[in-house]
C-alpha positions in Angstrom: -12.5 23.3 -2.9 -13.9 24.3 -6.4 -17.3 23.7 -4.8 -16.4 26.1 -1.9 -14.6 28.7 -3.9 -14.4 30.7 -6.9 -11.4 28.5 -8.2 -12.0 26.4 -11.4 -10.9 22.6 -10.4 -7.7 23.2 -12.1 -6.9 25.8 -10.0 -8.0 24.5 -6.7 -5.9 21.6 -7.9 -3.0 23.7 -8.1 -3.6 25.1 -4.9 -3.5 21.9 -3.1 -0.4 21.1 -5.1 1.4 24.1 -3.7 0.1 23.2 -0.2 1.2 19.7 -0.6 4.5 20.4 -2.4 5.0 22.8 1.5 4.1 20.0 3.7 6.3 17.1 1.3 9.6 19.9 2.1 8.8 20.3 5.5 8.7 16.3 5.3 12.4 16.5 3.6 11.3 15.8 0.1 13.6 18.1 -2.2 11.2 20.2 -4.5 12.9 20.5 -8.1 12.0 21.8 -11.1 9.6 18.6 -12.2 7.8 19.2 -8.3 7.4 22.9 -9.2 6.2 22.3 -12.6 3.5 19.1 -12.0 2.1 21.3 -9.1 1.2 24.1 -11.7 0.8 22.2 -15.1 -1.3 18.8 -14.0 -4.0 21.5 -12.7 -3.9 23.9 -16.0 -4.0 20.7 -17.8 -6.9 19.4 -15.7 -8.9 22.8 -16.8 -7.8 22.8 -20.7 -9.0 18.8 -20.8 -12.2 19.9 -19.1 -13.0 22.5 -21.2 -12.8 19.9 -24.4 -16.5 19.0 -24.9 -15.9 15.1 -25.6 -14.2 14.3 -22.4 -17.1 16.0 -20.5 -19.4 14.2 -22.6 -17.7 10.6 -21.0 -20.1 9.9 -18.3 -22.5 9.1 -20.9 -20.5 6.7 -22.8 -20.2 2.9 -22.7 -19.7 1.4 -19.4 -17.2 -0.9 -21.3 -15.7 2.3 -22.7 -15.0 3.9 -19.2 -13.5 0.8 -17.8 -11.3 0.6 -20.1 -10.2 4.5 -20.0 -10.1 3.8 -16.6 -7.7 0.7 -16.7 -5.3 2.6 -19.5 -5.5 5.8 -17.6 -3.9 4.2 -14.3 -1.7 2.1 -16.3 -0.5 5.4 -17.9 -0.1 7.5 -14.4 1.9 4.3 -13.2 4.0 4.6 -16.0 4.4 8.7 -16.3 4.9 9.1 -12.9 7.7 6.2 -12.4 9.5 7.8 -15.5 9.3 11.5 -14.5 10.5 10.5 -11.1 13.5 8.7 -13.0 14.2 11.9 -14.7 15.5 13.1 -11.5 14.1 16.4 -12.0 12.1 16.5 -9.1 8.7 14.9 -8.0 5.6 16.2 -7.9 4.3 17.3 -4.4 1.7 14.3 -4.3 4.1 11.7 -5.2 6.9 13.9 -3.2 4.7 13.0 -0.6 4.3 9.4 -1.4 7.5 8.7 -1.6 9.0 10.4 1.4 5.9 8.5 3.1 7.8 5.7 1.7 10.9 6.2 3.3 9.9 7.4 6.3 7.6 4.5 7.4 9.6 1.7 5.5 6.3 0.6 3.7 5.4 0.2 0.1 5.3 2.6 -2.2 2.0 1.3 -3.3 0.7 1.1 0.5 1.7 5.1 1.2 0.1 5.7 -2.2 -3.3 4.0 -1.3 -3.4 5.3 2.0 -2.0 9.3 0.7 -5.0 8.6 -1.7 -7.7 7.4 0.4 -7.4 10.5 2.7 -7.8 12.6 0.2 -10.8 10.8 -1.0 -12.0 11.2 2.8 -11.7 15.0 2.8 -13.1 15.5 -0.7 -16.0 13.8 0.8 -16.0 15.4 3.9 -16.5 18.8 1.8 -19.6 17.6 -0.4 -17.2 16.1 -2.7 -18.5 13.7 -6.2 -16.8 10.6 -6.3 -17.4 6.7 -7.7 -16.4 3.5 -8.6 -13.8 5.0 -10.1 -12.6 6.9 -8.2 -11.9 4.8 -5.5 -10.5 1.9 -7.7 -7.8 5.0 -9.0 -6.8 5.5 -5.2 -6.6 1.8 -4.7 -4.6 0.9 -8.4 -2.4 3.8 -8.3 0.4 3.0 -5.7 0.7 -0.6 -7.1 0.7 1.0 -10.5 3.3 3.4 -9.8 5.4 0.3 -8.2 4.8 -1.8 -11.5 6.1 1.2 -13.5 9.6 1.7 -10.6 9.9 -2.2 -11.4 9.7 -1.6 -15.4 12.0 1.1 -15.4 14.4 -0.2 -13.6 14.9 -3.5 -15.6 15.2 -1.7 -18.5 
């Protein structure tokens, strides 16, 4: 969409949250404050971490260095998401998604997730989209990372 538009990436990112956020409602997820929030914020975020000149500069790094920012980063979104879910405030629309996906089909959390994820990928490439190795190992890790972080939390 940022390709296609005048939106930044952040932006478009927060359009498709809003979008998203619509369709999880119409789905029966309940929006609350935390879906309303991560729908703007992750997307503003996305544009102030963008705009730092180091984290544009990655691609160049260390393969070794990428993999493993790549590994912490999906262990981290696994994490976050499982403990902002917990909060009870509300899900974001993605994972609003995701999890009335969940409920709906009586799958995994981590199978919705990969296959919410995957389609996504499909679009984004259907519209001249970038995307890698990395990418496609975040839409495959994230549902199963999410899972490990529901698991964690609730043993604790």
């Amino acid at each position: 969409m940022a390709q296609h538009s005048p939106l930044s990436f952040g932006v478009a990112n927060v359009a498709v949250g809003l979008v998203v956020l619509a369709l999880a409602w119409l789905l029966g997820g309940r929006p609350g404050f935390g879906t309303v929030a991560n729908a703007v914020l992750i997307g503003l975020f996305i544009d102030l971490l963008a705009s730092i000149g180091w984290v544009d500069g990655l691609e160049e790094s260390a393969l070794a260095l990428r993999i493993g920012l790549l590994a912490l980063g999906v262990a981290l979104f696994g994490v976050g998401t499982a403990f902002y879910i917990g909060a009870g405030l509300g899900a974001g629309p993605r994972d609003t998604l995701m999890l009335v996906g969940s409920r709906r089909t009586r799958q995994r959390v981590s199978v919705v997730r990969a296959v919410l994820e995957l389609l996504v990928l499909g679009v984004g490439i259907l519209l001249g989209g970038t995307f890698g190795v990395g990418t496609l190992v975040f839409a495959l890790a994230i549902g199963p990372a999410v899972e490990l972080g529901f698991a964690a939390l609730l043993r604790t």
